[in-house]
N, C-alpha and C positions, 0 to 999 in steps of 0.2 A: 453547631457544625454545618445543617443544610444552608444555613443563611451567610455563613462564610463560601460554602461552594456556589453560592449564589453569585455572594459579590464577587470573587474570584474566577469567575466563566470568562471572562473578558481575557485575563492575564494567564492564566493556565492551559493549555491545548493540547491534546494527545491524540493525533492520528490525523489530524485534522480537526477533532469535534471540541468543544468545549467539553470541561468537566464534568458538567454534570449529567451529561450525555456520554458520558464516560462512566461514573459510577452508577446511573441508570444501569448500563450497559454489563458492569461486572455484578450486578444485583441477578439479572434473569442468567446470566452463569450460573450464579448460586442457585437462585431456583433449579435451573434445568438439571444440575447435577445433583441435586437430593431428591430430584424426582425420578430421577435414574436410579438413583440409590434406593430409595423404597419400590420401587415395581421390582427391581432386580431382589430385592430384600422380602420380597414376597413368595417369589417363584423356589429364592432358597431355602424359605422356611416351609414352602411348602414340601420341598424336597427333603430336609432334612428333618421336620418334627411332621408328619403327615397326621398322626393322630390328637394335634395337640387341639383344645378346646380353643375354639373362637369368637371375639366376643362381636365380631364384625362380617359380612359375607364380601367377596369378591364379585359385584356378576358379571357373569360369564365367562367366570375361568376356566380356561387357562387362554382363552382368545383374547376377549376384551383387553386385558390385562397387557397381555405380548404386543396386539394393536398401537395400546398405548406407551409400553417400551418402546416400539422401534419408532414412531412418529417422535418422540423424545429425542432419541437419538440420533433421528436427521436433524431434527428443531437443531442438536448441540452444533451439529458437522455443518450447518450453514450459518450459526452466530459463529463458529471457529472458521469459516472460512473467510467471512465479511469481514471480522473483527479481530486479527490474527493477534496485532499488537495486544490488546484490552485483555486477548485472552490468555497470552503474554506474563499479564502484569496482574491477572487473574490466579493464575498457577504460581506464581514466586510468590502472592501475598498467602494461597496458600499453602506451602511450604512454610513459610516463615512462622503461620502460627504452627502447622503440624510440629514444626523443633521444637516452638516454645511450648505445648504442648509435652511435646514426650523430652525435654531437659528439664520442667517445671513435676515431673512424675512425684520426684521426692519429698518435696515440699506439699501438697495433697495429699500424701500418705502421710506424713509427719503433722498434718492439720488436727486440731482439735476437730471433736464430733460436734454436730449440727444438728442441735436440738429442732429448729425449725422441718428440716429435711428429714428428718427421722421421722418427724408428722408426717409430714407430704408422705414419706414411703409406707408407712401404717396405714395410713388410710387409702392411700392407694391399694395394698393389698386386701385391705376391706372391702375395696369395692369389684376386687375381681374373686374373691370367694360368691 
């Protein structure tokens, strides 16, 4: 797939940029927004489970932490302002899976069980006892 967006830089343009400067570009979306998600994802579990055991420290929270929220999320608020389109075409691809996603719910639940995955989750719980 990279080497078709390779060759196709020349013939495909969005915004102005070539492709692959495009998908460059909806890639640190993704980054920036799951890193949004997990600082935000921290502050809520501190909130809501405050006594739960952790297998990891935070330092310096609750500063460090919020530091790095909100620099996050100027980082988003100036690739969304440079990049309106990209970010655009960011949000409908994600939507499109979120439906596929939650129209695909039944067929998941209707899936045979996964012997491999029932490892993984075993011994994950192994390793946090």
């Amino acid at each position: 797939m990279g080497i078709a967006a390779i060759f196709s830089d020349e013939l495909i343009s969005i915004g102005g940029l070539p492709l692959t400067a495009n998908i460059v570009t909806m890639s640190v979306f993704g980054a920036i927004v799951m890193y949004i998600m997990s600082m935000a994802s921290l502050f809520r579990l501190r909130q809501t489970e405050p006594a739960l055991e952790r297998p990891y420290r935070a330092p310096g929270y609750p500063f460090v932490p919020a530091v790095a929220l909100a620099t996050a999320l100027v980082s988003l608020a100036a690739m969304v302002y440079y990049n309106l389109l990209v970010f655009t075409l960011f949000v409908g691809l994600f939507a499109v899976g979120w439906l596929f996603y939650r129209f695909t719910a039944d067929l998941r639940d209707a899936a045979e069980d996964d012997a491999l995955l029932d490892l993984a989750q075993a011994e994950a719980r192994s390793m946090a006892d």
